[in-house]
C-alpha positions as semicolon CSV with decimal commas, in nm:
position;residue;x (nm);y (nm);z (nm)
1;X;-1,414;-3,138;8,920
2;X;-1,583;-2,795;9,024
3;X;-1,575;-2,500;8,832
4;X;-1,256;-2,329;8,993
5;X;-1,037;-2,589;8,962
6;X;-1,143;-2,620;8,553
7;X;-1,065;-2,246;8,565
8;X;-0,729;-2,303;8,689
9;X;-0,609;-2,590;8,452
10;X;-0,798;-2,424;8,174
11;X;-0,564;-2,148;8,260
12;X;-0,291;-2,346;8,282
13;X;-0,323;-2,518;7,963
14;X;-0,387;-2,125;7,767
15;X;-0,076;-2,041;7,897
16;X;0,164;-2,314;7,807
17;X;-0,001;-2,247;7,454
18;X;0,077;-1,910;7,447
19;X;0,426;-1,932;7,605
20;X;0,501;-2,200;7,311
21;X;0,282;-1,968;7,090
22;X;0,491;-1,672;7,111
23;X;0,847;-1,882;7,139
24;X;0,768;-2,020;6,788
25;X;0,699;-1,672;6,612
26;X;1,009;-1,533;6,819
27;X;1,260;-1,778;6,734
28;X;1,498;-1,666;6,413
29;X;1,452;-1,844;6,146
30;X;1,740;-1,953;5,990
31;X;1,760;-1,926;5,562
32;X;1,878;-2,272;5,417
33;X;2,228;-2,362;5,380
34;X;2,358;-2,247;5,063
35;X;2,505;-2,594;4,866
36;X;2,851;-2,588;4,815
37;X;3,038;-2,669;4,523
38;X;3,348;-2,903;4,543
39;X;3,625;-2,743;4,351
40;X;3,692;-2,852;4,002
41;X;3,917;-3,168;3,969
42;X;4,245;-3,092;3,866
43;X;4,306;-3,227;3,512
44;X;4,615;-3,439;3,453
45;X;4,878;-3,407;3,145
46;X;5,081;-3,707;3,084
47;X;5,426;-3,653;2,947
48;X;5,661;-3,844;2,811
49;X;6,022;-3,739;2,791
50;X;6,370;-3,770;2,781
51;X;6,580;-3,841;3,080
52;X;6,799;-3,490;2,993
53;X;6,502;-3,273;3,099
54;X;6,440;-3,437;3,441
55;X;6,763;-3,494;3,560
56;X;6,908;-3,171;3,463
57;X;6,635;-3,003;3,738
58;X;6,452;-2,812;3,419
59;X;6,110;-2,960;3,475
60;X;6,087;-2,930;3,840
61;X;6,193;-2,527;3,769
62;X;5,938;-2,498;3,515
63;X;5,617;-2,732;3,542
64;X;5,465;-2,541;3,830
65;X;5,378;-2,259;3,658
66;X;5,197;-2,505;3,406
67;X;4,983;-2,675;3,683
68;X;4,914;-2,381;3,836
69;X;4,783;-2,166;3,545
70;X;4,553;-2,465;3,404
71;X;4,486;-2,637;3,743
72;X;4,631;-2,943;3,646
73;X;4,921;-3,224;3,741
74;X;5,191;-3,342;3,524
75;X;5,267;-3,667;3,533
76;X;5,645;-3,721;3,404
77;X;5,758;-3,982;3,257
78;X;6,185;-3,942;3,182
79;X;6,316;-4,249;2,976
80;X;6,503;-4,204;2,675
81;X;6,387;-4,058;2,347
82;X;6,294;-4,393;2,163
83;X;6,131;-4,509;2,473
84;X;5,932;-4,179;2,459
85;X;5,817;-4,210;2,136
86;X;5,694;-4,529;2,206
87;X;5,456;-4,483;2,483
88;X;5,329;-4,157;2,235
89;X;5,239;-4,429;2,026
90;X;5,060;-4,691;2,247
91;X;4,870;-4,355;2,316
92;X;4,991;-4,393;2,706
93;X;5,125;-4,029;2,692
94;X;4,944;-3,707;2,613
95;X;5,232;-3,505;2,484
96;X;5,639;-3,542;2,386
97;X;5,942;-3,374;2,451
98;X;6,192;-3,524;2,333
99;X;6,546;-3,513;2,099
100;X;6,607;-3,693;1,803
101;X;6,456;-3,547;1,519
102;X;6,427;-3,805;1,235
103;X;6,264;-3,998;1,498
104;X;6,045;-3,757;1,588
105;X;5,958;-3,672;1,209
106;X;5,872;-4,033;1,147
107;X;5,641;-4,015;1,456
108;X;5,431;-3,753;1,265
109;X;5,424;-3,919;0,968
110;X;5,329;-4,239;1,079
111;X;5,010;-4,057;1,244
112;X;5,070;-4,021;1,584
113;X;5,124;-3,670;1,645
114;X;4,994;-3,422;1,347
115;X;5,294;-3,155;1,411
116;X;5,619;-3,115;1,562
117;X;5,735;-2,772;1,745
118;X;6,070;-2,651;1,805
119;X;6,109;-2,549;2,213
120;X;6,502;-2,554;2,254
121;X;6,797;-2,643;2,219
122;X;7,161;-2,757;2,387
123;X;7,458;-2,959;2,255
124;X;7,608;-3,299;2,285
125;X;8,010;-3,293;2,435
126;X;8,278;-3,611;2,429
127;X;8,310;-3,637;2,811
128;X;8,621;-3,885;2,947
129;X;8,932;-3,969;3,171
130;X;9,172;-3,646;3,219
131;X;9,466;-3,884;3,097
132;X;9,262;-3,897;2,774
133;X;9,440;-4,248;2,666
134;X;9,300;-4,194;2,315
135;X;9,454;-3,876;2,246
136;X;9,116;-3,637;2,146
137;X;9,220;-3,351;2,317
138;X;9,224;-3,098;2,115
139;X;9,013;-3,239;1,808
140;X;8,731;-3,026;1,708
141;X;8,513;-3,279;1,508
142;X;8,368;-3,550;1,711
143;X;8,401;-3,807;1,393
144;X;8,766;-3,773;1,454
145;X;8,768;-3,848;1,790
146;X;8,551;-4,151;1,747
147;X;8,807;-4,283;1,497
148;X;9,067;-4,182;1,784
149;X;8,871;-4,415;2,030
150;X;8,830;-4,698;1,769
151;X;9,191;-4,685;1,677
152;X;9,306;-4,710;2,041
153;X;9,001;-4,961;2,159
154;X;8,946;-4,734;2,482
155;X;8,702;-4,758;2,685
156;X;8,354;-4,623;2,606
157;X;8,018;-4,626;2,725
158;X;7,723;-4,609;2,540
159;X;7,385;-4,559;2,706
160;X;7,228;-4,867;2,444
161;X;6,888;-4,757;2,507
162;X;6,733;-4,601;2,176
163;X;6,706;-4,226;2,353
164;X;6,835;-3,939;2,158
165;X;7,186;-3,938;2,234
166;X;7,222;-4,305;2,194
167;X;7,063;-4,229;1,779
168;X;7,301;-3,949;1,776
169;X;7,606;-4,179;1,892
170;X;7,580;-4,455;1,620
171;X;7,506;-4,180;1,362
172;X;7,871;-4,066;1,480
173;X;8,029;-4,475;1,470
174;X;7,872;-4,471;1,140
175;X;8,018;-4,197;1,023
176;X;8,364;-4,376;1,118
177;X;8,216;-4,710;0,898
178;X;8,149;-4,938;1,218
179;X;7,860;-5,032;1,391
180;X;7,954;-5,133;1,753
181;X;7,844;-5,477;1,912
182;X;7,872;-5,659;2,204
183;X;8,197;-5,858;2,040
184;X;8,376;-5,545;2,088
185;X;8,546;-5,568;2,464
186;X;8,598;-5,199;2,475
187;X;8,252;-5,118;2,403
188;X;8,007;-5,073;2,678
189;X;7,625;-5,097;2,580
190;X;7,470;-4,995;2,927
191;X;7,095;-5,006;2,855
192;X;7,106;-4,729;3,099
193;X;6,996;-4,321;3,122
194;X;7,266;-4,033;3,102
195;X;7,295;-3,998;3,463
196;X;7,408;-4,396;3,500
197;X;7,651;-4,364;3,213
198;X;7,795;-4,140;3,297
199;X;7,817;-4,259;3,644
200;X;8,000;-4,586;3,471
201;X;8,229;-4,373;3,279
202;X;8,369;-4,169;3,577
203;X;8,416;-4,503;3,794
204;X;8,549;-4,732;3,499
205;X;8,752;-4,456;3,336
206;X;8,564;-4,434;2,998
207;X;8,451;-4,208;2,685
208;X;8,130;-4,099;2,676
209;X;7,888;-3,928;2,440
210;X;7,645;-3,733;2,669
211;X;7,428;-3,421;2,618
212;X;7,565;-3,063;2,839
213;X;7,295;-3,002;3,053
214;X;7,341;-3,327;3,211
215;X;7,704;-3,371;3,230
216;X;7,701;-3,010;3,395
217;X;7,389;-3,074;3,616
218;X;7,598;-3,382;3,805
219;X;7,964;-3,259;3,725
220;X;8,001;-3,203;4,090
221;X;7,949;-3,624;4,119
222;X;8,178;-3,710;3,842
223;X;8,554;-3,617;3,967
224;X;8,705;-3,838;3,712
225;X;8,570;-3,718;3,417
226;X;8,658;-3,368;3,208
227;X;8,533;-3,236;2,865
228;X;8,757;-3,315;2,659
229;X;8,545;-3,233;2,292
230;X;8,313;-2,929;2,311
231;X;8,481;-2,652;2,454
232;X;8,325;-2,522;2,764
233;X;8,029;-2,363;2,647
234;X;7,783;-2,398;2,368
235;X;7,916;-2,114;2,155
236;X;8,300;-2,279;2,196
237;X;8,166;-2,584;2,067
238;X;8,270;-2,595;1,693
239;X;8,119;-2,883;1,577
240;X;7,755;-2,785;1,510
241;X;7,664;-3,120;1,378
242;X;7,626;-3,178;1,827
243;X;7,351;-2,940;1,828
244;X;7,086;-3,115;2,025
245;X;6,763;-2,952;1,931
246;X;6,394;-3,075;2,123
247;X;6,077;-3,071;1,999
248;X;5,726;-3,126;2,173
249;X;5,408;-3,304;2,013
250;X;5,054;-3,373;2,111
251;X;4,954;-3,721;2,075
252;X;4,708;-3,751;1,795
253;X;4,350;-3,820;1,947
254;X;4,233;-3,913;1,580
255;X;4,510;-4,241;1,618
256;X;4,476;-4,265;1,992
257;X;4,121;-4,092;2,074
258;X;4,189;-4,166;2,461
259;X;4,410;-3,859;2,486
260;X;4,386;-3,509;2,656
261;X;4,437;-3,330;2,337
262;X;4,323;-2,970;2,479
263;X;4,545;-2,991;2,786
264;X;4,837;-3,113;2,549
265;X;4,771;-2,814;2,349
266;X;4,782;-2,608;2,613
267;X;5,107;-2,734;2,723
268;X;5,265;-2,665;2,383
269;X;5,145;-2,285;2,355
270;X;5,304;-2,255;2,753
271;X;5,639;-2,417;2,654
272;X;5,682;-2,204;2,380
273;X;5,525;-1,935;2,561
274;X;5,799;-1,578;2,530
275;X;5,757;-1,621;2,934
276;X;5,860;-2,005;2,958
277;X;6,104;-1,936;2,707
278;X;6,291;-1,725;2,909
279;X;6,259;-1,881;3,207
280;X;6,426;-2,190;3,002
281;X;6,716;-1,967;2,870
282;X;6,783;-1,831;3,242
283;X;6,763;-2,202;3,390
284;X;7,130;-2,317;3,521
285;X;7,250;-1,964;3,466
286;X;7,320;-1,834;3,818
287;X;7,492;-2,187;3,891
288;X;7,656;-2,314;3,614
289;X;7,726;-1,941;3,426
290;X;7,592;-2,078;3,164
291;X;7,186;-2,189;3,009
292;X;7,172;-2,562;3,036
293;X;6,920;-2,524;2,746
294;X;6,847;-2,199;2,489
295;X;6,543;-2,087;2,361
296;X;6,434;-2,232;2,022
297;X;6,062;-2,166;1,966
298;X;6,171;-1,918;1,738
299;X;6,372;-2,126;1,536
């Protein structure tokens, strides 16, 4: 190859360089991506209740607020009281709500929770057939109109499942002097939540024992069935041995270490929160012109 034409590809190949020279310094430079950070799992509470506080509406008014302010789900489970208290103490439940006090008492003293608090408070009402074939209209004391009910043999339904207002039923048979079995053709043990007994009351024409808040929450299903013991509100209800008062309780991690102890904490100081209280106390207002549960963390 002569001189010239080395010149010229000489050339050539200075200039490519510098073309792919000066594109290098020239091109921006982008900085690293910063890492991002996946947003903090939401925690999950696990509570175990009674079947009054779900079907009543009151937890699907209320537990948002919760999960939003601590970023966290609820996982509900509604079954009656003794049922509650049960899964508290397999340690399958972070926290209680539920109704039946001595039951709830002996749940702290045998080591599963280390204290009970008071968050509110309704009432139980005698609920049957407008004929009334017992006769209690008009009684004030519910003892009396269980005697009524044994006397005649009517019809009743019991929800038989070891919740709260099945305890607070067979306190009242006792206080009458029987204890109700399956012998007893008039006597209905259902096995069953409020909402079902009292769906089996209204279609078989029977006396029930049921707590307010429910009874008023599906009144609107239940054509065949009136109040017939507990006047129409709380304050008309003159038998305060029906006062149906809740408490909540954190499982005890020392008994049942697998718990979320600081979320069930948490939960407590909301529920009895001034704000949650009065969101409680205003719950059913506007609809049923009346609270279908009252404040009681004061209490």
């Amino acid at each position: 190859m002569n001189r010239q034409a080395r010149s010229v590809v000489l050339g050539s190949v200075l200039l490519v360089g510098a073309v792919a020279a000066c594109a290098q310094t020239s091109a921006p430079t982008s900085a690293p991506a910063a890492p991002t950070s996946a947003p903090a799992e939401a925690q999950v509470l696990r509570l175990a209740t009674t079947t009054s506080t779900a079907d009543s509406g009151l937890l699907d008014a209320i537990l948002p607020d919760f999960e939003a302010k601590y970023n966290c789900r609820v996982d509900v489970v509604a079954v009656g009281t003794g049922q509650a208290l049960e899964i508290g103490a397999k340690g399958d439940a972070d926290a209680v709500l539920v109704h039946a006090r001595r039951s709830e008492d002996q749940f702290v003293a045998d080591g599963h929770a280390r204290e009970r608090f008071e968050v509110m408070y309704n009432d139980f009402i005698i609920v049957g057939p407008e004929d009334d074939p017992a006769n209690i209209i008009g009684m004030t004391m519910a003892k009396d109109a269980f005697q009524a009910i044994l006397d005649a043999e009517s019809l009743f339904a019991s929800r038989g499942d070891k919740s709260g207002t099945n305890t607070k039923e067979l306190s009242l048979w006792a206080s009458v002097g029987i204890t109700p079995t399956a012998e007893m053709p008039w006597y209905n043990a259902l096995g069953q939540g409020m909402g079902e007994t009292l769906t089996f009351a209204d279609e078989q024409g029977a006396y029930t024992l049921t707590d307010r808040s429910t009874y008023l929450a599906q009144r609107d299903h239940l054509p065949n069935l009136v109040i017939l013991l507990g006047g129409g509100n709380l304050a008309e209800n003159a038998d305060k041995t029906l006062l149906n008062p809740y408490g909540v309780m954190a499982v005890n991690p020392d008994t049942h270490p697998g718990v979320n102890f600081d979320l069930a904490l948490k939960f407590i100081e909301w529920i009895r929160s001034p704000e949650t209280q009065t969101a409680i106390g205003a719950f059913g207002a506007d609809t049923f012109g009346q609270p279908l549960f009252y404040p009681g963390a004061g209490n």
